[in-house]
Structure formats: C-alpha cells, structure tokens
N, CA and C of each residue as an Amber inpcrd file, in Angstrom:
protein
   543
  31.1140000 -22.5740000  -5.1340000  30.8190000 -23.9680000  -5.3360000
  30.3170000 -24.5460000  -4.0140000  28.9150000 -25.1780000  -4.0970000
  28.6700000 -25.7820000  -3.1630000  29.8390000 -27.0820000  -2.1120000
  30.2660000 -26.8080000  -1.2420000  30.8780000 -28.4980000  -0.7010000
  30.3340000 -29.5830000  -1.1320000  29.1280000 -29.3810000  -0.9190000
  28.2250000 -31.1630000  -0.2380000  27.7810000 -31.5510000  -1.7120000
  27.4680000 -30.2790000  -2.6780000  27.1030000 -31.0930000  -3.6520000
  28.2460000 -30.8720000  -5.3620000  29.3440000 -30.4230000  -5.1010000
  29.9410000 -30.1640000  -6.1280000  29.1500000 -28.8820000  -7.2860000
  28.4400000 -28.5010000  -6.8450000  27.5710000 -27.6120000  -8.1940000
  27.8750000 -26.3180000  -7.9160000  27.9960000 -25.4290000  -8.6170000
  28.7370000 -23.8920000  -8.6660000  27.0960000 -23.1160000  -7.8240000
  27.0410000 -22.3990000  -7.0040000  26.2890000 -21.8960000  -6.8350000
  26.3790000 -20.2860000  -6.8860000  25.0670000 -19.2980000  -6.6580000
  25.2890000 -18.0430000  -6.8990000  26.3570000 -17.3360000  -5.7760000
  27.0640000 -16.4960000  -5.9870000  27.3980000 -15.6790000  -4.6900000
  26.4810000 -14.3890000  -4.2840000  27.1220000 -14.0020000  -2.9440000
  26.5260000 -12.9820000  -2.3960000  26.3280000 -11.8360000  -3.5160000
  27.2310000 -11.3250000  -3.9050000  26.2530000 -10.6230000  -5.3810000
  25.4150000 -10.5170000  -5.7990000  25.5620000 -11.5390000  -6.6360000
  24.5470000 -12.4780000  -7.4700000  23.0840000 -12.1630000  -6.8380000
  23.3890000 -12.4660000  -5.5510000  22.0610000 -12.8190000  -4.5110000
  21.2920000 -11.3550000  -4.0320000  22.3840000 -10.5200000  -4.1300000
  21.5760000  -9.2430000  -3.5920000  20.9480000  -8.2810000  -5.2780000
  21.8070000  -9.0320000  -6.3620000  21.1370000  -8.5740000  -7.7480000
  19.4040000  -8.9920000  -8.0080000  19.6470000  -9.9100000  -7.6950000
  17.9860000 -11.2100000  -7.3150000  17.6210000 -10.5600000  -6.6760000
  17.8830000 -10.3250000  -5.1980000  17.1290000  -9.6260000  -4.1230000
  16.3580000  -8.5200000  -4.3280000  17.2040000  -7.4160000  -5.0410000
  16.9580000  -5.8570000  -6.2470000  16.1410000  -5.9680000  -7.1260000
  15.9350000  -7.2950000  -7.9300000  15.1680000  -7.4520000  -9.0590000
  13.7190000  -7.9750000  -8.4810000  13.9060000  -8.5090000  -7.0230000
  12.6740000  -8.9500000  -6.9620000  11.7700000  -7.9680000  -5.9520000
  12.3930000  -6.8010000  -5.3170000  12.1370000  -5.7440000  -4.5520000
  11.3890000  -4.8700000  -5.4850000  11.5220000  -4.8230000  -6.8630000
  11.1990000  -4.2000000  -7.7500000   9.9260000  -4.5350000  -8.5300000
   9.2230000  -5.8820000  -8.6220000   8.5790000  -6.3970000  -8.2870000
   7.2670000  -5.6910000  -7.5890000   5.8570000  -5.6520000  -8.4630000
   4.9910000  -4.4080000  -8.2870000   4.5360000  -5.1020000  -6.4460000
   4.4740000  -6.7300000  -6.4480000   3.9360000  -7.4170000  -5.2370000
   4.4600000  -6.2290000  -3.8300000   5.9550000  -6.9580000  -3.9960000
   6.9280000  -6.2190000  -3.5760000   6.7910000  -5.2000000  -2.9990000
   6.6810000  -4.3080000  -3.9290000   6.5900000  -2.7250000  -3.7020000
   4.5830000  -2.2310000  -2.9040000   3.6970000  -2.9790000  -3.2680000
   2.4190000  -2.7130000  -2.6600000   2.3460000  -3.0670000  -1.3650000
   3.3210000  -4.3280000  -1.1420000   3.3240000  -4.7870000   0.5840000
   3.9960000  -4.2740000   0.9940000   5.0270000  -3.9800000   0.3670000
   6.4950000  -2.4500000   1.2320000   5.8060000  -1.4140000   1.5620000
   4.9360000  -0.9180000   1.2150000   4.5820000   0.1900000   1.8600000
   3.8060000   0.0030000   3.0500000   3.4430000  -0.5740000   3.4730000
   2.5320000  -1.1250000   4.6750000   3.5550000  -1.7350000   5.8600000
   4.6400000  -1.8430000   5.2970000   5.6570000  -2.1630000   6.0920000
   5.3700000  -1.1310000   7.6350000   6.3510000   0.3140000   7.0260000
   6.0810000   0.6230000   8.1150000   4.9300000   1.2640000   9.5480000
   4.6030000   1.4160000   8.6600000   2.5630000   1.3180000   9.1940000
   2.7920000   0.2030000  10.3680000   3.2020000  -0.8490000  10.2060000
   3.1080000  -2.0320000  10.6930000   4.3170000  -1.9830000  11.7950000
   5.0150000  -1.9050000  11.3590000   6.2860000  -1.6840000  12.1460000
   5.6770000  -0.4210000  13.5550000   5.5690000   0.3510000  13.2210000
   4.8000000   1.7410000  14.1560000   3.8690000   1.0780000  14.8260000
   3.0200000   0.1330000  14.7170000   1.9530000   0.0920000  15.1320000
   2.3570000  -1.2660000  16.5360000   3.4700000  -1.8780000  16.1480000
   3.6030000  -2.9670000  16.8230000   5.0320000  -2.9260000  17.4320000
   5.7010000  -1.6070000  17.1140000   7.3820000  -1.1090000  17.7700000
   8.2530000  -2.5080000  17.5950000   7.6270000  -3.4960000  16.8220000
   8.7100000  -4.2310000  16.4780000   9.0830000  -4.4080000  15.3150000
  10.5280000  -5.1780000  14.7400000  10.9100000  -4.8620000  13.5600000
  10.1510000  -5.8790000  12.6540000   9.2260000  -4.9940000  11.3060000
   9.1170000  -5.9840000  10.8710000   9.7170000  -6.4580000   9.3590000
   9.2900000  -7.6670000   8.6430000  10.2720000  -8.0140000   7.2120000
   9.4170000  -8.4120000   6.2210000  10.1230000  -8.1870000   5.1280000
   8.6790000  -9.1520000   4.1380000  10.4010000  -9.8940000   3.6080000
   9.3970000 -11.3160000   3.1970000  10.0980000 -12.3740000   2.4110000
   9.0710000 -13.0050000   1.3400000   9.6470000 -13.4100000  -0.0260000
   9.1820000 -14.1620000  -1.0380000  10.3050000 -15.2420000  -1.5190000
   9.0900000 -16.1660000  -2.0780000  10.1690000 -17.6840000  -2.0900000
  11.0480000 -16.8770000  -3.3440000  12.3930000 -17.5820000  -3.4200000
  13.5820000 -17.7370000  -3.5940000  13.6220000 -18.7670000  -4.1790000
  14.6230000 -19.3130000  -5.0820000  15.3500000 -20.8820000  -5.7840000
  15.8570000 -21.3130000  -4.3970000  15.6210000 -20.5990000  -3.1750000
  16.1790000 -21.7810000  -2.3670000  15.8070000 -21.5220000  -1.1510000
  14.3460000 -21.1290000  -1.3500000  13.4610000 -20.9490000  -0.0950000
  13.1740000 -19.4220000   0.4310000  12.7530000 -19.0650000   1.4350000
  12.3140000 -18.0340000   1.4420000  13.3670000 -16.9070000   1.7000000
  13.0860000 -15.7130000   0.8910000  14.6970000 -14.5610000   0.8410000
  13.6970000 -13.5000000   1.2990000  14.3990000 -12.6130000   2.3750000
  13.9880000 -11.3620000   3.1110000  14.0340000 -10.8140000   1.8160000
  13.7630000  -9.4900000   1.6860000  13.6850000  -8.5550000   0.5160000
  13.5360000  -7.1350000   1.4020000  12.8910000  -7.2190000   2.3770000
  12.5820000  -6.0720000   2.8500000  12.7780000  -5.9690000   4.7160000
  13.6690000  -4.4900000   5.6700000  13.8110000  -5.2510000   7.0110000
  13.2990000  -3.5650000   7.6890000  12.6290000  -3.5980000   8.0060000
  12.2120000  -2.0980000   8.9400000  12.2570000  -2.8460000  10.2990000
  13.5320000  -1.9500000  10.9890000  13.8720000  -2.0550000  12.4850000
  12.4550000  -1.1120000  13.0440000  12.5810000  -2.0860000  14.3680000
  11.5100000  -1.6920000  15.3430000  12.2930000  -1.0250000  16.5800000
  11.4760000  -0.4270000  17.5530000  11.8760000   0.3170000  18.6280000
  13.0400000  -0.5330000  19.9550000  12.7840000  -2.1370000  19.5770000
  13.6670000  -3.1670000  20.4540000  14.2640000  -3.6640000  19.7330000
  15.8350000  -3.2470000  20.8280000  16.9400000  -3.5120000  19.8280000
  16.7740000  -5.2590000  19.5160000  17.6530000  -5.6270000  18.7980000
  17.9600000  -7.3140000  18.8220000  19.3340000  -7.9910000  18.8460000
  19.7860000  -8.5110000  19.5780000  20.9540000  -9.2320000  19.5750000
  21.4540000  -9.3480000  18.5450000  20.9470000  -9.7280000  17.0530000
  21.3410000  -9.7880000  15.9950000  20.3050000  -9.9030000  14.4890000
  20.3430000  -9.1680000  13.7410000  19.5550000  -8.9900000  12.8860000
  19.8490000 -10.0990000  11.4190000  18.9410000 -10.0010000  10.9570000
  18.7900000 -11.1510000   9.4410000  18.9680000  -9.8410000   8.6100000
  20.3030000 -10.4550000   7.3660000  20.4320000  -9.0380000   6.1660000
  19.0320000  -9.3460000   5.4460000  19.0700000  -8.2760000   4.0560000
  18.2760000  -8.2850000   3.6710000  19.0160000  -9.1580000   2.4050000
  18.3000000 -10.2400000   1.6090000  19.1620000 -10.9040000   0.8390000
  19.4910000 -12.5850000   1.2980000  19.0760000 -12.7510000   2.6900000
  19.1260000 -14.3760000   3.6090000  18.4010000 -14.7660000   3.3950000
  18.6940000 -15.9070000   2.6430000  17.8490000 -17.3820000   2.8640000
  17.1350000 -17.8470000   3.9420000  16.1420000 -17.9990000   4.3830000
  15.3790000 -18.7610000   5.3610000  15.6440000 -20.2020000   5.6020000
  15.9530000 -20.7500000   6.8910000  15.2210000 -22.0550000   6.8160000
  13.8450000 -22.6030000   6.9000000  13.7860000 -23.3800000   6.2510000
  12.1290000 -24.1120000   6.6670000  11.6660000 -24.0430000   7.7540000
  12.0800000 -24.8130000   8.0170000  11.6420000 -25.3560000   9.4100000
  12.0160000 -25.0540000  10.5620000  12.9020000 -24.3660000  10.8200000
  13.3600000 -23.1270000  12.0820000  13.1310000 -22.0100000  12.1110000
  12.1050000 -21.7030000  10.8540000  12.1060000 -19.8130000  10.7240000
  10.6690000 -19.6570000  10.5710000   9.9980000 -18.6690000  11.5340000
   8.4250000 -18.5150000  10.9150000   8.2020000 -18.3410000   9.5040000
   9.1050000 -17.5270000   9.3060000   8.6930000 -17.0340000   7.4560000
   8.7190000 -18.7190000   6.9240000  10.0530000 -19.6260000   7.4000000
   9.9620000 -20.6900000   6.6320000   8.7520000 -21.3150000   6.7120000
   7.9650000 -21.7490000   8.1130000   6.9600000 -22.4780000   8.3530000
   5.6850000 -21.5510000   7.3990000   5.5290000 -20.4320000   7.3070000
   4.6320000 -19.9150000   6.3570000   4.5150000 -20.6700000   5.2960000
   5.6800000 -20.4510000   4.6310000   6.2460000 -20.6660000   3.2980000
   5.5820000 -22.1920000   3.0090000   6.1010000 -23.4330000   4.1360000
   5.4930000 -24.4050000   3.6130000   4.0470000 -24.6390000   4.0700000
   3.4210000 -24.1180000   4.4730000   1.7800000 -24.1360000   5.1760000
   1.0830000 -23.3170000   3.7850000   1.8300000 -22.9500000   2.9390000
   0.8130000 -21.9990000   1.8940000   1.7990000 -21.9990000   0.6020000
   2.5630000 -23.0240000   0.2080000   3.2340000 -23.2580000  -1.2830000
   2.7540000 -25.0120000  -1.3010000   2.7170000 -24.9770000  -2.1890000
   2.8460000 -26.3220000  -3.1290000   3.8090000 -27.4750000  -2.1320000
   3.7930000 -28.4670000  -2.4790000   4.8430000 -29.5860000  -1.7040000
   6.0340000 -29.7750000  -2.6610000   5.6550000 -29.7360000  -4.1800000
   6.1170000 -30.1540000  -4.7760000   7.7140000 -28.3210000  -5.4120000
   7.2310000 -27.2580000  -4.7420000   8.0240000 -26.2770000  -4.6610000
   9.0060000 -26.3360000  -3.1790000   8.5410000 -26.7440000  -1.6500000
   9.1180000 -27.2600000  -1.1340000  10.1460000 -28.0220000  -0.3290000
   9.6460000 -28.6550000  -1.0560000  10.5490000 -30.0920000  -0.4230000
  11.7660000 -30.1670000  -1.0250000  11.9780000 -29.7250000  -2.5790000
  13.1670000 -29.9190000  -2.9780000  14.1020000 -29.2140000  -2.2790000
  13.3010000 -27.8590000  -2.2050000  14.1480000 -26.6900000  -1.3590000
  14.8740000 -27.8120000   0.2170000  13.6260000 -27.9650000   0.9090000
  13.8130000 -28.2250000   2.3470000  15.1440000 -29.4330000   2.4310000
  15.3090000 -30.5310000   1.2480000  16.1350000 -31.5860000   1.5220000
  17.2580000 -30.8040000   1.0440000  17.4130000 -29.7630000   0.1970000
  18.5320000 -29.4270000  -0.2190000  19.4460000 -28.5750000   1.3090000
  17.8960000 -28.0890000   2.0550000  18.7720000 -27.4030000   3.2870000
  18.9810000 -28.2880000   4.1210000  18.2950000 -29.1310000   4.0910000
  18.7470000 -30.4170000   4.9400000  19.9020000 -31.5600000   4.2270000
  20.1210000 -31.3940000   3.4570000  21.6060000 -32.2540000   2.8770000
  20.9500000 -33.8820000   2.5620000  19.9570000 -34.0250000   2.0830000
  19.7160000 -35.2370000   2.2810000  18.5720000 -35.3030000   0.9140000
  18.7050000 -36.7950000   0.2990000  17.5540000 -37.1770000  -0.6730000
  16.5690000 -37.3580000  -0.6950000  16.1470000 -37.6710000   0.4730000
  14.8930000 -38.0300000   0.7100000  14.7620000 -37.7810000   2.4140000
  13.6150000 -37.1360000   2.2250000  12.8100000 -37.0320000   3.7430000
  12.4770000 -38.1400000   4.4130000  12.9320000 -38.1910000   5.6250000
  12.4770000 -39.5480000   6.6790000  11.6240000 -39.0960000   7.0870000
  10.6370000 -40.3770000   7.7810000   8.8550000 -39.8580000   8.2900000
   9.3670000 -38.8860000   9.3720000  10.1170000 -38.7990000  10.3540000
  10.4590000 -38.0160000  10.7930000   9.7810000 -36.3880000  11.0280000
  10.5370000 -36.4740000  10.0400000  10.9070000 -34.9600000   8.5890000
   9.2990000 -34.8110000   8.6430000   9.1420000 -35.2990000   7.7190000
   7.7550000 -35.1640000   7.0760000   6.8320000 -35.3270000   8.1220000
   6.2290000 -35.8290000   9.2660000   5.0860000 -35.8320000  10.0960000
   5.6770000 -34.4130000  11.0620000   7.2970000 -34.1690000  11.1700000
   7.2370000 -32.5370000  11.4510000   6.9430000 -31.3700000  10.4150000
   7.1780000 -31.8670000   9.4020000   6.2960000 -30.9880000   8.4630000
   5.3400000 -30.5780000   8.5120000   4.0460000 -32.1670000   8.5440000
   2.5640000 -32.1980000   8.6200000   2.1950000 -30.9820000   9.5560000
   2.7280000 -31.5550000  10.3640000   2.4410000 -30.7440000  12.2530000
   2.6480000 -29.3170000  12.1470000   3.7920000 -28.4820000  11.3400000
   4.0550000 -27.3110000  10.8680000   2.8940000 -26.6440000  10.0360000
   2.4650000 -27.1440000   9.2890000   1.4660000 -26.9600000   8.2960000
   0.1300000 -26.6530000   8.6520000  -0.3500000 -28.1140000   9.4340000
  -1.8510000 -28.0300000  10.3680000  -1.9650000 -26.7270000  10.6690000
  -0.2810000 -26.4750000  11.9230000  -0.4770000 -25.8190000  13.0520000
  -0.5200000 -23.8570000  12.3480000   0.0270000 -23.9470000  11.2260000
  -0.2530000 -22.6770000  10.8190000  -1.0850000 -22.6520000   9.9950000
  -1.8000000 -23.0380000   9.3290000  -2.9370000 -23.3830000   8.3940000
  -4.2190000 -23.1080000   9.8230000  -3.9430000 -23.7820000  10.9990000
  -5.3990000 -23.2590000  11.6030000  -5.0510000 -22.4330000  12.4250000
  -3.9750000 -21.8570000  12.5050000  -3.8740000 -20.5670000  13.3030000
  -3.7860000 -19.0270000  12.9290000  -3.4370000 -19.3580000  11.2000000
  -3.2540000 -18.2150000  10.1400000  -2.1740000 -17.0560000  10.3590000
  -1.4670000 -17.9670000  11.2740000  -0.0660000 -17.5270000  11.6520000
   1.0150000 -17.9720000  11.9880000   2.2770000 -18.1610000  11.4250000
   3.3510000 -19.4790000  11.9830000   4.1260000 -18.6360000  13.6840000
   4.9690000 -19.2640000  14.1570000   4.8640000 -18.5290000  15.3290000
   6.5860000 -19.5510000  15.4580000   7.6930000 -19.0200000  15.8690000
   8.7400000 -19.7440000  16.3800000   9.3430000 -18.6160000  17.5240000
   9.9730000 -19.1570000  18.4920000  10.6150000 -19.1130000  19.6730000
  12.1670000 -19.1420000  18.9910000  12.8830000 -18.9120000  18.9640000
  14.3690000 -18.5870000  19.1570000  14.7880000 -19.4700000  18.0300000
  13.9500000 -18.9860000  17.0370000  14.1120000 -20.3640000  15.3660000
  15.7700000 -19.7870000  14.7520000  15.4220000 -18.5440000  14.4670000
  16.9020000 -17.8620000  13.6920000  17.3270000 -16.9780000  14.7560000
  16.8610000 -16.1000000  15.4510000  17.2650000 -15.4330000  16.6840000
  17.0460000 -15.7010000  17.9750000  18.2220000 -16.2830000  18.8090000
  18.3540000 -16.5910000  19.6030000  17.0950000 -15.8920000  21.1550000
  16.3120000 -15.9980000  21.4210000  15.8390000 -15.3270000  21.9930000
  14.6210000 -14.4330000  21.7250000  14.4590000 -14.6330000  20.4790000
  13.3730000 -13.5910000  20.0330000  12.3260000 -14.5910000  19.3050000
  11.3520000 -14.4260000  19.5520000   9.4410000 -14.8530000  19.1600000
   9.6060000 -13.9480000  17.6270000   9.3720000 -15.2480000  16.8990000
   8.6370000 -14.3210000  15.6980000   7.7730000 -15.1550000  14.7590000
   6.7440000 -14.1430000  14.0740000   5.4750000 -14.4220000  13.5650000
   5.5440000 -14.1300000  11.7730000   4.8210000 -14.8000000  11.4310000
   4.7550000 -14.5620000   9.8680000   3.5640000 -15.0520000   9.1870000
   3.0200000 -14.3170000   8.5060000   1.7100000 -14.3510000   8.0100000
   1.7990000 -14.5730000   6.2450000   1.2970000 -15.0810000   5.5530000
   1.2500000 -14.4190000   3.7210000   0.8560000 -13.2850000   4.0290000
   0.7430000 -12.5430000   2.8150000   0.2260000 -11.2870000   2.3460000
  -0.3290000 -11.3910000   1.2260000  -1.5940000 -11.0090000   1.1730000
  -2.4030000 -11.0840000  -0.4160000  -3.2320000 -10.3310000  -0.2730000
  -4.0100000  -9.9070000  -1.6350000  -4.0070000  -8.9170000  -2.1240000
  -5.7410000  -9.4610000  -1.5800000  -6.6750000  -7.9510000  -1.1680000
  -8.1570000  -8.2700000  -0.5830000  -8.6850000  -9.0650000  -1.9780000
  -9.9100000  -9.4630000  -1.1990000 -10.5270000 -10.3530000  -2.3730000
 -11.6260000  -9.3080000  -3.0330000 -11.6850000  -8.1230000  -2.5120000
 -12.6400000  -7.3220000  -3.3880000 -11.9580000  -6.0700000  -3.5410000
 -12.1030000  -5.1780000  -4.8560000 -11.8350000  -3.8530000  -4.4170000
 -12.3130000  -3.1920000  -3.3670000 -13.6580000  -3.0980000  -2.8160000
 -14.3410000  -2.6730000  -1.8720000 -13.5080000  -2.7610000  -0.6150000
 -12.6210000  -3.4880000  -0.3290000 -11.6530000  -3.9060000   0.9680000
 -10.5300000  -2.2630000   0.8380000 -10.2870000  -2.7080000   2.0050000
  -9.3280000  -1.8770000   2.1470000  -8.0490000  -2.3670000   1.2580000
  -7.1840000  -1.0100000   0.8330000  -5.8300000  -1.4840000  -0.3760000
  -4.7150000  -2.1250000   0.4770000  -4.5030000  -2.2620000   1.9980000
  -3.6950000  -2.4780000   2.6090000  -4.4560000  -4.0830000   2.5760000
  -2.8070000  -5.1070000   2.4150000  -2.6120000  -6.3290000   2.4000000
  -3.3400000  -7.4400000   3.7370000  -4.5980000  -7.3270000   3.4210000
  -5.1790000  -8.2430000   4.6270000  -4.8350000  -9.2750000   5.3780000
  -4.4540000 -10.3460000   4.5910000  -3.5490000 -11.1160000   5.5510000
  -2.4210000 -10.5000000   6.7040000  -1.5000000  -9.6670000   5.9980000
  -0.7740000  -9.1470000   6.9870000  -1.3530000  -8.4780000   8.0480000
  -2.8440000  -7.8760000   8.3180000  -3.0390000  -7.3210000   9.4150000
  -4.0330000  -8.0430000  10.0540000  -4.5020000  -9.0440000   9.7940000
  -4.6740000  -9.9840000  10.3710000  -3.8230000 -10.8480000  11.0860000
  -2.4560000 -10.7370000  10.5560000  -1.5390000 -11.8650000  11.1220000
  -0.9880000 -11.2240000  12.1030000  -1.1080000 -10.1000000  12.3610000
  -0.4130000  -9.6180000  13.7720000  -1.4070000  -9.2760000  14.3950000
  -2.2200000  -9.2040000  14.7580000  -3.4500000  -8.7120000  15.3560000
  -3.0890000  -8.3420000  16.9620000  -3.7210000  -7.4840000  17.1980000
  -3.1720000  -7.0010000  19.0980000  -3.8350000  -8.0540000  19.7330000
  -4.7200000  -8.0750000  19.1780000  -6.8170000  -9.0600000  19.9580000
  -6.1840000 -10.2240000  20.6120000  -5.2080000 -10.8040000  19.8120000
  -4.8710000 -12.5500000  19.6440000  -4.5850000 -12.4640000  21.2300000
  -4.6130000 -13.3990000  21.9480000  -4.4600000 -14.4730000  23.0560000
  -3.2320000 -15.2850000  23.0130000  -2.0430000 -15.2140000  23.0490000
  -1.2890000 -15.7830000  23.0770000  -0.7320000 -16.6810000  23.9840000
  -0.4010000 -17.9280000  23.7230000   0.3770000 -18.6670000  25.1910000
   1.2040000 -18.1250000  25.9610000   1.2810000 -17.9190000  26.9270000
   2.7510000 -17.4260000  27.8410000   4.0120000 -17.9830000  27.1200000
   4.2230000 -18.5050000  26.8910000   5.4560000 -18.8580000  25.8190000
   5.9640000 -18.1200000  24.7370000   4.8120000 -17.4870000  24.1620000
   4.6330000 -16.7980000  23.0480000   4.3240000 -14.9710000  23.1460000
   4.2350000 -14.4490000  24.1360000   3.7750000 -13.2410000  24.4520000
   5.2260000 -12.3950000  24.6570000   6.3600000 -12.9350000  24.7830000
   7.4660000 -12.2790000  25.0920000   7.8410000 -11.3250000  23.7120000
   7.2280000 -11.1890000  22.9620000   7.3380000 -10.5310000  21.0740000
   6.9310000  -9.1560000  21.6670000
C-alpha cells in the first residue's frame, strides 16, 4: 500500500513478473542483443529501459569493465527528472503519458511553473542533442547517457538499432563536465 496515497500498489514480485513479460517482448529482445556489442565497444555498463505504469523500468543491465559504487536492479523504476533514461523518456513520449507519472513521483497534483519550465529545458536540451546526459542523477558519481532505440527507417539500414549507436558515438565532443563516462 502506497503511504502518501492510500492505494494498494504492486510489489516487488509483481514487478519483476512485468519486468519478464516485458523482456519477452520481440522490441525487447531485438535491442538486447546489441546490448552487448555496445557494452564491448564502450567498456561501460550498458541498460535498456521501456516506459512502465510508472515511468521508465530497466529490463535489461550488461556490466561494463568499471566497477560502480552501486548498481540499478533490473526491475527499478526511473526517475524523471534525475535519471538520463528519465529525461529520454520525457523528450520522446507524449506529455499527456508523462506527467501523470512525473507528479505521482513527485507527490504532488499539479506541476508548479517551476517543474514544468525544468521540464521544457530537459526536453529542448535532449531533443537537440539526441542524447539526455546526467552527472550523478541516480549514481552518485557516475555520467550517464541515454538515447531511444528504434527500429532503421529502411530495410536497406543496418538491423542494429540506430538511434542507439548514434547515441553513444566516440566522435561526440563532450564538455569537461561530461567526459568523466
């Protein structure tokens, strides 16, 4: 049962049954394989996540060659707005899929401009960079990046998930802020 709002919610179970059912999932399974391709190529760990009833849920975690202070299970909820995957999530879903999510992680009915012009700013900033990017959002200390994944726009493309190898790219120029990944 939730505290804040009285309503029975799923448990950890529950959540890793969801997690199983949605790993299974053909999406799922075509971007899992590119996982570690990706992982090898960049010695860091990488994850896939798809939205969730309550925002974005890891599904998938291939450790990289540097250790980490502490790892995300597979089966965790994202936050919005502290987690690259989250800032993805809202730069490339609907508002109206969202926001319900985001006030529910934020405990509150309604978004103050606040909220929302840090939203905007989240959105812009990965919408023209085609990559969200956070500094020590869920792990203390660690840079991380998150891209969509979709499927090429022609057969003629390569079968591996373009967005994703675009979104890590070696080429990129990064701020000194951002190069510690």
């Amino acid at each position: 049962m939730s505290p804040s709002s009285g309503h029975y919610d799923m448990g950890p179970a529950m959540r890793r049954l969801g997690v199983e059912s949605l790993r299974r999932m053909d999406e799922v399974a075509l971007v899992s394989e590119h996982l570690p391709g990706l992982r090898d190529r960049t010695s860091h760990a990488v994850n896939l996540a798809v939205w969730g009833d309550h925002g974005p849920v890891v599904v998938r975690w291939e450790y990289g060659a540097h250790a980490l202070p502490i790892t995300v299970r597979v089966g965790a909820t994202m936050p919005l707005l502290n987690s690259a995957m989250g800032a993805a999530f809202l730069a490339h879903l609907p508002e109206r899929l969202t926001e319900p999510v985001l006030r529910a992680q934020l405990e509150t009915e309604a978004l103050d401009a606040a909220t929302r012009d840090r939203v905007d700013r989240i959105r812009a900033e990965v919408l023209r960079e085609g990559v969200s990017t956070t500094v020590g959002g869920v792990i203390p200390g660690v840079t991380s990046l998150a891209a969509p994944c979709s499927r090429p726009a022609s057969p003629s493309r390569s079968s591996s998930p373009s967005s994703c190898r675009r979104g890590v790219s070696r080429s990129r120029t990064w701020p000194a802020s951002r190069r510690n990944c």
